[in-house]
KETORNU-931003 format. One line per 10 residues: their letters; for each residue z, x, y of C-alpha. Coordinates in steps of 0.25 Angstrom, whole numbers. Layout:
<nodes>
A) Z X Y  ...
</nodes>
This chain:
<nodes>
XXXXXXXXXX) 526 487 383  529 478 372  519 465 370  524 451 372  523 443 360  513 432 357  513 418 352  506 419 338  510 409 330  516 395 330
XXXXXXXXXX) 529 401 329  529 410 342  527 396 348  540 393 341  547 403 345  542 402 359  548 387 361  561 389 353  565 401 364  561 392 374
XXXXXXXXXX) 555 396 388  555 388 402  544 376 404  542 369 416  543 353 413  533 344 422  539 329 425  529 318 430  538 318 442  532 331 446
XXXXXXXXXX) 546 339 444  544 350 435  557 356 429  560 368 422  564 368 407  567 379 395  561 373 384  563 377 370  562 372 355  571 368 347
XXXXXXXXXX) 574 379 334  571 367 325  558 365 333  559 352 333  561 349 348  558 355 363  571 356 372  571 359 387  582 362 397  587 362 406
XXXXXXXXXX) 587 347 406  595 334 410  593 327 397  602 330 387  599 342 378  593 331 366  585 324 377  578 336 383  571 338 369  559 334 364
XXXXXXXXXX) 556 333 350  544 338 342  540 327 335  540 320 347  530 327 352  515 322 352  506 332 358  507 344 366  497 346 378  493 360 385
XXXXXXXXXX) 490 359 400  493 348 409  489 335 402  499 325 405  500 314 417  513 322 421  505 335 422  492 325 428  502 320 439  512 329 442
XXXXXXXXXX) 511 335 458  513 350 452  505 350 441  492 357 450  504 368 451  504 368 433  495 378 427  489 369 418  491 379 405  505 380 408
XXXXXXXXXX) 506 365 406  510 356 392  512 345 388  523 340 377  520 324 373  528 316 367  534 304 362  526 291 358  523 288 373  518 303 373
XXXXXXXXXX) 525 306 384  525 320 389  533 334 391  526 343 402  529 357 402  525 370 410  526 382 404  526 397 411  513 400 406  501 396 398
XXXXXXXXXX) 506 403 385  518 397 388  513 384 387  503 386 375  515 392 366  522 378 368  510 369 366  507 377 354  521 378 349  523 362 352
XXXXXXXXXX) 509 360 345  514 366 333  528 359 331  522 346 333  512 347 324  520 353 313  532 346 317  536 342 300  538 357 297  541 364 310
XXXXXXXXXX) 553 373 303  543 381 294  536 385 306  542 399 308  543 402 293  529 400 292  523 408 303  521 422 296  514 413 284  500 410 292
XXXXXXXXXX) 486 414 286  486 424 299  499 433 293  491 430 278  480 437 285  488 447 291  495 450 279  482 451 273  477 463 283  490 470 281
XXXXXXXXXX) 491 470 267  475 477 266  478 487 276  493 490 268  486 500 259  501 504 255  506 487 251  518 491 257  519 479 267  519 491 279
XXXXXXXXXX) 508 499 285  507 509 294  508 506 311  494 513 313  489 505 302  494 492 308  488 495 320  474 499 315  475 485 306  478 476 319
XXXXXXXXXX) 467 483 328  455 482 317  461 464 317  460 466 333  452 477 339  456 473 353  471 476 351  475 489 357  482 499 346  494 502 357
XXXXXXXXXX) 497 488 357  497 486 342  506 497 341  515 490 352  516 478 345  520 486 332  531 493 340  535 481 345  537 473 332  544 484 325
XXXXXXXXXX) 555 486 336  556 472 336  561 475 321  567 487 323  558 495 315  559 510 315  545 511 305  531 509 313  527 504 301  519 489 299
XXXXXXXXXX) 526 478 291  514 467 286  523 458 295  524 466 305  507 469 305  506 454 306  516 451 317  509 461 325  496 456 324  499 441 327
XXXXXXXXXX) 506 446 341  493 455 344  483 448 340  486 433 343  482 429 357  491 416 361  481 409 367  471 411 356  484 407 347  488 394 355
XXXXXXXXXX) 474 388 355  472 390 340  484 382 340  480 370 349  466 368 343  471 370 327  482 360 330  494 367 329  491 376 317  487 392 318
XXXXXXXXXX) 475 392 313  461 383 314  454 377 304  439 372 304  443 358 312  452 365 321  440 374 324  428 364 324  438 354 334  440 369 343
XXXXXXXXXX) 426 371 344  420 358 346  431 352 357  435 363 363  423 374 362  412 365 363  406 369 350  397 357 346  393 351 331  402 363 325
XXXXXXXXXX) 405 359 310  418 363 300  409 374 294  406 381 307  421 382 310  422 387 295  413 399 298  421 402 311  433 403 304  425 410 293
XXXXXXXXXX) 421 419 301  433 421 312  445 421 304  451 434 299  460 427 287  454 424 272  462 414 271  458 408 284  443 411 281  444 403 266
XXXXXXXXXX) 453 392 272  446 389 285  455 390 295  453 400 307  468 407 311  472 415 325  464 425 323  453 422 318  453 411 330  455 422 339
XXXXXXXXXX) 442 428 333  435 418 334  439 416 349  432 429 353  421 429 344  407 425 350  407 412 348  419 409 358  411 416 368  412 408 381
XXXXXXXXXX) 398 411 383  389 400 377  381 405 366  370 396 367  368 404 383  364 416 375  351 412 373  340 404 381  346 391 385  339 386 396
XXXXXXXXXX) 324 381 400  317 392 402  303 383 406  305 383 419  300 390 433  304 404 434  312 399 448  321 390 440  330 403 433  338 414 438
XXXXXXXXXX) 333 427 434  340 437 430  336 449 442  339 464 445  339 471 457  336 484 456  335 485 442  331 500 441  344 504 448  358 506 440
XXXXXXXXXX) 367 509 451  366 506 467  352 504 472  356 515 483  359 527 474  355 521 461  343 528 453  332 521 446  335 520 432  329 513 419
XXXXXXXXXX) 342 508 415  341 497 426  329 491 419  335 492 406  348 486 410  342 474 416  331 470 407  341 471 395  352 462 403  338 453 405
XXXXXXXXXX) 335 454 420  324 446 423  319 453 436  320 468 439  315 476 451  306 489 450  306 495 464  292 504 461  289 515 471  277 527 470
XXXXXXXXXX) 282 537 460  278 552 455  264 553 449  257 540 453  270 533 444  278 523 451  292 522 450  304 513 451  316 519 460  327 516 468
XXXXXXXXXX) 321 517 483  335 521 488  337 532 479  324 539 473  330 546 463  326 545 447  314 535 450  310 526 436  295 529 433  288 513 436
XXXXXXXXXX) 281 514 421  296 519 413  303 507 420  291 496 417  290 502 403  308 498 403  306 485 407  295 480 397  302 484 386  314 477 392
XXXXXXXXXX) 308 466 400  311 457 388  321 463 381  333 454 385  322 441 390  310 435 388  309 430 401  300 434 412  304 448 417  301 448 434
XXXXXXXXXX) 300 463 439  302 464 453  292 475 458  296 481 470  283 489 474  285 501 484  272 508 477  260 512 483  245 505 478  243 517 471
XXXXXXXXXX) 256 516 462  255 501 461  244 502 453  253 510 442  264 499 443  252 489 439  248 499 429  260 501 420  264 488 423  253 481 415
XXXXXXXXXX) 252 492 404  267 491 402  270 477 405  256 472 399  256 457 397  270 454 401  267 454 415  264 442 420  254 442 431  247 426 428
XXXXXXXXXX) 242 420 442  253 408 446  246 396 447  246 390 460  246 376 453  258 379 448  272 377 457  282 383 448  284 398 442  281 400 426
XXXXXXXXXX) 294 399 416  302 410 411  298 403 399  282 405 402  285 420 408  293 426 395  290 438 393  282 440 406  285 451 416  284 444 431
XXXXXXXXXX) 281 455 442  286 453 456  281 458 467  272 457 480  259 451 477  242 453 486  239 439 489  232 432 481  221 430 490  216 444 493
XXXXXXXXXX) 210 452 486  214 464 489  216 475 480  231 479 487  236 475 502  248 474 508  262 464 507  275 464 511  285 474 506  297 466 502
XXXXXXXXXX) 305 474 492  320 475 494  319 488 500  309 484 512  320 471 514  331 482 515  324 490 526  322 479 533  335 473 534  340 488 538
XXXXXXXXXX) 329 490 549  332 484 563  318 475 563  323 469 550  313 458 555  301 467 553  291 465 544  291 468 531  282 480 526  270 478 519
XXXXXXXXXX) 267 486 506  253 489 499  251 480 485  239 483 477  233 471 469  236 476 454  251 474 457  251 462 465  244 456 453  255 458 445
XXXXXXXXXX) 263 450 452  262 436 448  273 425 448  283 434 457  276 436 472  286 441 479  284 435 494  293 436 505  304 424 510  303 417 521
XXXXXXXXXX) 310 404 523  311 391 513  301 383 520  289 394 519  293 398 506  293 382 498  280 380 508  273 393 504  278 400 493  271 401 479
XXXXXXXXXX) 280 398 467  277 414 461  281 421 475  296 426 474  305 428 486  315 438 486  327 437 494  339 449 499  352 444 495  355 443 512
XXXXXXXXXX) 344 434 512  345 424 500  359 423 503  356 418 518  345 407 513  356 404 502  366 399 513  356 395 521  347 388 513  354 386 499
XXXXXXXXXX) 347 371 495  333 379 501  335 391 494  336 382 478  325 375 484  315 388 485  321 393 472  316 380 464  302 386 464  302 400 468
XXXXXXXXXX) 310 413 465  319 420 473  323 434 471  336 439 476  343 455 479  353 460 481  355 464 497  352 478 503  366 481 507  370 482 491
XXXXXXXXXX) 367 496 492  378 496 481  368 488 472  380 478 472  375 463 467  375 450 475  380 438 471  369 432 462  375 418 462  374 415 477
XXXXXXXXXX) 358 415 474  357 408 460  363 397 468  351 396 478  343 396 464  339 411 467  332 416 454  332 430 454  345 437 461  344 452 459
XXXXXXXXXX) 355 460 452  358 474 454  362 476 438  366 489 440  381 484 450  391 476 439  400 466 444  404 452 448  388 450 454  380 455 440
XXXXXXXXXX) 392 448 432  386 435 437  374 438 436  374 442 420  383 430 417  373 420 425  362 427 417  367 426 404  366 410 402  352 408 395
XXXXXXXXXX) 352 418 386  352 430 395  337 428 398  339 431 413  333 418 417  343 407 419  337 393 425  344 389 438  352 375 439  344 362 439
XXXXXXXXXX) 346 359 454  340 372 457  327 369 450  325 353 451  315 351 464  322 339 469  337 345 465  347 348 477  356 360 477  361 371 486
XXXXXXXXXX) 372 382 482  380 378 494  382 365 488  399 366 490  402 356 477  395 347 467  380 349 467  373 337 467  367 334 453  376 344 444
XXXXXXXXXX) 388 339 439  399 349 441  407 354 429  423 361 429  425 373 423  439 375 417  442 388 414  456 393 407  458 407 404  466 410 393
XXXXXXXXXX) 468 425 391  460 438 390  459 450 379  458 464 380  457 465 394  453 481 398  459 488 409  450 488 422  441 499 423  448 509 435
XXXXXXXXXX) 460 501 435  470 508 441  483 502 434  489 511 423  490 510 410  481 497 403  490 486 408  481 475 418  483 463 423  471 453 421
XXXXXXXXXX) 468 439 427  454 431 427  445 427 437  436 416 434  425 415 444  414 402 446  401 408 452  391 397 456  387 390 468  397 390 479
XXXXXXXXXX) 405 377 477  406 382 461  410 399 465  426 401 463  436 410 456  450 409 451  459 418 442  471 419 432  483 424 434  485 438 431
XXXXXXXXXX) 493 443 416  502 455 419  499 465 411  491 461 400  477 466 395  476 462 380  478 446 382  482 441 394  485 426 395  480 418 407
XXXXXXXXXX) 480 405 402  474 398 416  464 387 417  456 387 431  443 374 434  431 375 440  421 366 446  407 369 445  397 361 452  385 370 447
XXXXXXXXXX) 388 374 432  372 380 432  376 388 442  391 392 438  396 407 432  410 410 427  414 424 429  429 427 422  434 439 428  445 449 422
XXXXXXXXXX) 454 457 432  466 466 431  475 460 444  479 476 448  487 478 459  476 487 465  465 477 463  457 468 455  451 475 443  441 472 436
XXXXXXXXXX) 443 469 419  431 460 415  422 449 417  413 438 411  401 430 420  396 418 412  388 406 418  395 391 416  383 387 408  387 398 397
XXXXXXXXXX) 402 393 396  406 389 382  418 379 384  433 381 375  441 394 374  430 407 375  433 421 376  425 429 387  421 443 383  422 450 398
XXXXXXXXXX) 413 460 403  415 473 410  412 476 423  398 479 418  395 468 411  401 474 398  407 464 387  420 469 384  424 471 371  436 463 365
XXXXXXXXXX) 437 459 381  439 443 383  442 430 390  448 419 384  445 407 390  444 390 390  432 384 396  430 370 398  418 365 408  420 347 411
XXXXXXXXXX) 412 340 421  419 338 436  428 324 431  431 328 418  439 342 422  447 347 430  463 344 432  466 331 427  466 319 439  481 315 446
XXXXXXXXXX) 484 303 445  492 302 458  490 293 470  486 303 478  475 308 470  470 295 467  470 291 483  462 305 485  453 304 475  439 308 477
XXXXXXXXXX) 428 296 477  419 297 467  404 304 471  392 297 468  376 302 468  371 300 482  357 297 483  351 303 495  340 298 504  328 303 504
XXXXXXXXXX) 322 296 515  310 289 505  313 275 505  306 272 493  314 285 485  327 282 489  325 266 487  323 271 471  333 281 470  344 271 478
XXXXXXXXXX) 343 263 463  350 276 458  363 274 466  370 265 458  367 271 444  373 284 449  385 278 453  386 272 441  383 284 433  396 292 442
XXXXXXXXXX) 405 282 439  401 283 424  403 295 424  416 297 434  423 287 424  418 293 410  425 306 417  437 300 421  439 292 408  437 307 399
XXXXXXXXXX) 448 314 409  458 304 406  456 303 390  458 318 391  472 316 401  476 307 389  472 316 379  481 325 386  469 336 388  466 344 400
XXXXXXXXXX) 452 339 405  444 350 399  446 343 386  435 337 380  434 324 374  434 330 360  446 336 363  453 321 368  446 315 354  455 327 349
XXXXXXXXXX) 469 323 356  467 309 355  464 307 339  478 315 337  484 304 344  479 292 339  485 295 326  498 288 323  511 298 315  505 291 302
XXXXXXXXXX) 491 298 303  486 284 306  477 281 318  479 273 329  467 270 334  453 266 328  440 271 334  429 260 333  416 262 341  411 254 352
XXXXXXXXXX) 398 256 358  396 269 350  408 274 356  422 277 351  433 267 356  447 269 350  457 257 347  472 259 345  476 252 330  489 248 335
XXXXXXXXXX) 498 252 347  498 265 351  507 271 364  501 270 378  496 284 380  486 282 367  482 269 373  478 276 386  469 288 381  464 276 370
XXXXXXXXXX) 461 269 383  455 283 392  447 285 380  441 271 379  437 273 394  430 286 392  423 279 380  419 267 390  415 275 400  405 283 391
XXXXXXXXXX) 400 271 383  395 266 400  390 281 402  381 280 389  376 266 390  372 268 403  364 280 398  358 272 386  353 262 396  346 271 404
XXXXXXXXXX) 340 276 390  336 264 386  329 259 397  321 272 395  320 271 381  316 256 380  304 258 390  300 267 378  302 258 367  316 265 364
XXXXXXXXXX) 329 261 360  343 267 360  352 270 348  366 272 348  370 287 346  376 291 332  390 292 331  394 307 330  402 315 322  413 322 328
XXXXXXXXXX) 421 334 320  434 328 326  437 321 314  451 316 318  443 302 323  430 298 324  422 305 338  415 299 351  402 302 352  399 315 357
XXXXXXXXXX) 393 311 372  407 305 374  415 318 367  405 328 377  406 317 389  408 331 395  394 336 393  389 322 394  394 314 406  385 324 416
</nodes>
């Protein structure tokens, strides 16, 4: 099947316009109208018919034209009635005119769109010399290079190589390229030119390339961020990574060595500019990971109670397949320590020989000798982790064999175990901090105030709570189990007692005794008691496993018990899927340590929160996600997929996992037919009222007609997100990276006012708006409490409507700017500079500062839509000046109760260069505001 062909240069743009396709043209009226667009052969304007003007009226010239806008950034598009009905990346805009009125289009599709916007951008930046454009397209450093390549490879210097050669050369610049689809595309050129030789012509070599190896998207946004060239140099990049990445205090030389080290070109490399290609490398490397590099190591406070983290928790560890057939293996140990699991179970029974060992109770067969698997897991306690190791001891020993548990415990183990007395004055467990290195042992424990040499307690292992739930008197007593002394004295900060109900537990528990709960169980006091259940877990552990009916050893949904504040939720490792991809992602956020310290609310004692909560938690400002999916690479056939031959059909599945009010999923559309770069090119939001709390799982399927199929996956917290355009390496169904297998994508997270679809401004909206929430104080019945904290009303109000109005002010500078609201000011500073800047190079406005702010004053007359985003900007400048000076008075008053004074801020310096910068809390009000 012959390939289409792609857009890889300027002059494809070109090409594109002057054939002319159909656009859909959006009127303030609401009325949208069909029109073919083309450009003129002299590209020196855009025609549209059908039309009533005269033909010389329906034109519009290109030095006419101001700016061109992507997406839905105009008061037509703002106020049209079908613009919800308008995919926003199949919008554009065309300004023009001195009053910068403005040409809305529709195109078919996102790539569509692109091509004219990139295409536009180009003639309108090089609008003296337009008629060399074609001539000069095959004279870019990108065909000097190629020439280059071909010319080492031609042994011969006769300007012609082999085919085979051709190919080999093209796969070793791209390894991802399949050698069939080279070969097509050779066919293809040749039989365009009616060649009867398979031989390669040096043109021919680099035309091929440049179809197979440019990918559009990659392609369009190297044009947009270089400003209409085809290649970035050092500014281009450091404006890239600092506005729209989010790199902070990068320098020229840094974006020297990324072009140093990323482009394929010498004379790129010596000249400093970074072309498709190289861009394209860079993209994918490492350091466009969406994954933030700073999560890869330890990142959070790790000083605080144990039963303020999640831990990363195995059920069953010593089984690799289901817990009813499954034999007891080594490998389970192995796996999980290494992927740093943070408690693992050893079910120990009476063994051969005096020797206990650890086996599956359902299945007997190939039992694991107690001391081999001991021996395992101390040299791998602390292989992936320093944190303390909890090993949940499941004893179905005799006295007799117990005593060799302690045995080789303590000879193995030696002074890792930790077995210190908890201190009864003390209300909280020791630190992960405090316990590095230490291996916690729980268990069933003698009480403490007899001393007795071995007695009885209750057995309540998972297996005894199995029975029971399958008996008929499952109201029976649990049985009791003989313990001797030297085992229970191993057993120190992890008790294991039994649960009762809430009101015994916070009256009569001890901060070292641990609960565990069946997954039946903690999911009927999570609906029952979710704001109880955060409570408990403030100040003591629970342990969660998976229920008695997954005789499959499938997982439960970890999630659902994080959001009670659950600490240790039990994962059978050995079952992959949508379950353990949560729970590897959520685990991987402070440097895979497998302990992750749960949301403030759930740790403050006088903090409010229950997972039922259906919308904005109190005290947590919530957050939009905006997500675009741009297109995918090297997409591998489903495993078992029953379609012939390797054609699929993918879409993508972005899912939210959180509490309740946050948990949603939405997809793409699916691409016919097209496993090597599909294009999706769709923008989806997402409010998030609990970010500490929020995972994002992107899911690749092939839409068979047979079923879903799976293609691959990636599970990353929200805290982890890196903002800007990111590939995302997918994992197999195992958890396997996927070589050369990717994501690309656009992240961009703003607070609840600041994104979102731009505001109407119809009556009705405005008649229906939503009042604006404020604080609420509640009563606590104290008189003399609530007569202090009644004093607080009023600044909180206050502060709102700071806040609200800051909000409000930066939405509209950016709906001026012409940029969607995920823009961030750098971004608006960007725009706005380019058009305070007369024809003549000359400025028209000064920048002077007031209050150690920047305020902008036109130096003449200037039209009516500059005065307004002058006047938007003004505001967002006022608002912030009110916002800081009433911080600097709260500080002051602190500081001059201790002989203290505040100084202004020093000024900033900001890589923008084109005019001198706000300072940085106003640039990051984002960041700030909160």
């Amino acid at each position: 099947m012959p390939s289409e062909k792609k857009i890889s240069s300027a002059s494809d743009c070109i090409s594109f316009m002057q054939a002319g396709c159909e656009l859909k043209k959006v009127r303030p009226n609401s009325r949208i109208y069909n029109r073919f667009f083309t450009l003129d052969p002299d590209l020196q304007a855009l025609r549209w018919e059908p039309s009533k003007k005269d033909l010389e009226k329906a034109k519009l010239d290109i030095s006419a034209i101001k700016e061109i806008r992507l997406g839905k950034n105009t008061e037509t598009f703002r106020n049209n009635g079908l613009a919800d009905q308008i995919s926003e990346d199949c919008a554009l805009s065309v300004i023009h005119g001195e009053n910068y009125e403005s040409l809305d289009l529709v195109a078919n599709s996102a790539d569509v769109a692109n091509i004219w916007v990139s295409g536009l951008r180009y003639l309108v930046s090089r609008s003296k010399q337009p008629l060399d454009l074609m001539e000069s397209s095959h004279n870019t450093p990108r065909f000097a290079w190629l020439k280059t390549v071909f010319e080492a490879a031609d042994v011969d210097g006769n300007g012609i190589m082999l085919e085979d050669t051709s190919v080999e050369l093209i796969k070793k610049l791209n390894p991802t390229l399949k050698e069939s689809k080279i070969r097509l595309k050779f066919k293809e050129i040749q039989k365009s030119k009616e060649k009867l030789t398979t031989r390669v012509t040096e043109e021919e070599f680099c035309e091929a390339f440049c179809e197979l190896c440019t990918r559009p998207e990659v392609y369009f946004l190297l044009v947009q961020i270089s400003k209409n060239k085809e290649y970035l140099d050092a500014n281009d990049l450091m404006l890239f990574l600092e506005a729209e990445q989010g790199v902070t205090h990068i320098t020229e030389e840094m974006c020297l060595d990324i072009i140093r080290r990323y482009e394929l070109s010498q004379e790129g490399r010596l000249k400093g500019f970074l072309a498709i290609d190289g861009f394209t490398q860079y993209l994918l490397s490492p350091e466009c990971d969406i994954f933030d590099p700073e999560h890869k190591k330890i990142v959070q406070d790790m000083t605080q109670p144990l039963s303020h983290y999640y831990i990363n928790a195995s059920h069953n560890t010593y089984l690799i397949e289901d817990q009813l057939r499954g034999p007891a293996d080594i490998n389970g140990y192995v796996r999980a320590l290494k992927m740093s699991c943070r408690s693992i179970e050893l079910d120990v029974c009476d063994g051969p020989d005096n020797e206990p060992i650890i086996c599956n109770r359902n299945n007997m067969t190939s039992p694991l000798s107690f001391q081999n698997v001991i021996e395992v897991i101390n040299k791998l306690a602390f292989f992936a982790s320093e944190y303390p190791l909890i090993l949940c001891l499941g004893n179905h020993c005799s006295v007799q064999q117990q005593k060799v548990v302690v045995q080789h415990m303590k000879r193995i183990f030696g002074n890792k175990l930790y077995t210190e007395t908890p201190l009864a004055s003390e209300a909280y467990l020791p630190s992960p901090e405090k316990l590095k290195l230490k291996i916690i042992v729980k268990g069933k424990k003698l009480p403490c105030d007899q001393d007795i040499l071995e007695g009885e307690v209750t057995d309540e292992d998972e297996e005894a709570e199995i029975s029971r739930r399958l008996s008929e008197d499952f109201s029976r007593e649990p049985k009791l189990i003989w313990l001797c002394k030297e085992l229970s004295d191993l057993v120190s900060l992890c008790k294991s007692v039994q649960y009762k109900d809430f009101e015994t537990s916070m009256k009569a528990q001890n901060y070292w005794e641990i609960c565990s709960f069946s997954e039946a169980e903690a999911s009927r006091i999570a609906n029952e008691y979710p704001e109880d259940f955060v409570n408990y877990n403030k100040k003591f552990l629970s342990r969660v496993y998976p229920s008695a009916m997954r005789i499959d050893s499938s997982n439960l949904n970890p999630q659902d018990f994080w959001n009670c504040g659950c600490q240790i939720v039990a994962m059978n490792y050995q079952t992959p899927g949508p379950m353990m991809d949560l729970h590897t992602g959520w685990f991987l956020q402070n440097g895979g340590c497998g302990y992750v310290l749960r949301p403030s609310v759930m740790r403050e004692e006088v903090s409010y929160f229950s997972a039922n909560t259906k919308g904005i938690v109190p005290g947590v400002s919530p957050q939009v996600l905006h997500v675009k999916i741009i297109s995918g690479q090297n997409f591998p056939k489903p495993k078992g997929a029953c379609a012939k031959g390797d054609v699929i059909d993918p879409y993508v599945c972005i899912e939210i996992h959180g509490i309740p009010a946050d948990c949603t999923e939405q997809r793409t559309k699916t691409v016919q037919q097209n496993s090597d770069n599909p294009i999706f090119d769709e923008s989806f939001e997402f409010q998030i009222n609990l970010p500490e709390l929020a995972m994002i799982r992107f899911v690749v399927l092939d839409d068979d007609y047979i079923g879903d199929e799976f293609i691959g996956q990636y599970t990353i917290p929200l805290e982890c997100l890196q903002p800007g355009y990111r590939h995302i390496p997918l994992r197999s169904f195992v958890g396997d990276i996927m070589e050369h297998v990717t994501l690309f994508v656009h992240i961009a997270i703003t607070n609840r006012s600041g994104g979102g679809k731009a505001q109407k401004r119809s009556l009705s909206v405005r008649i229906g708006k939503k009042a604006r929430e404020y604080t609420m104080l509640r009563n606590t019945g104290l008189k003399t409490i609530d007569d202090i904290f009644k004093l607080a009303v009023h600044p909180l109000r206050e502060a709102t409507d700071m806040r609200e109005n800051m909000q409000n002010a930066i939405v509209s500078v950016k709906e001026l700017c012409g940029l969607p609201p995920i823009a961030s000011l750098k971004q608006c500073i960007l725009t706005l500079s380019s058009r305070l800047v007369s024809s003549e190079n000359a400025p028209s406005v000064t920048l002077c500062m007031k209050d150690a702010f920047p305020y902008l004053e036109p130096l003449g007359t200037m039209p009516d839509v500059q005065k307004k985003v002058l006047a938007a900007y003004d505001l967002g400048t006022d608002c912030q000046t009110d916002i800081i000076f009433q911080r600097l008075e709260g500080c002051n008053r602190g500081k001059q109760s201790k002989g203290e004074t505040h100084r202004p801020a020093e000024t900033h310096q900001h890589p923008l260069r084109t005019m001198p910068a706000p300072p940085i809390d106003f640039l990051d009000q984002e960041e700030h505001t909160d």
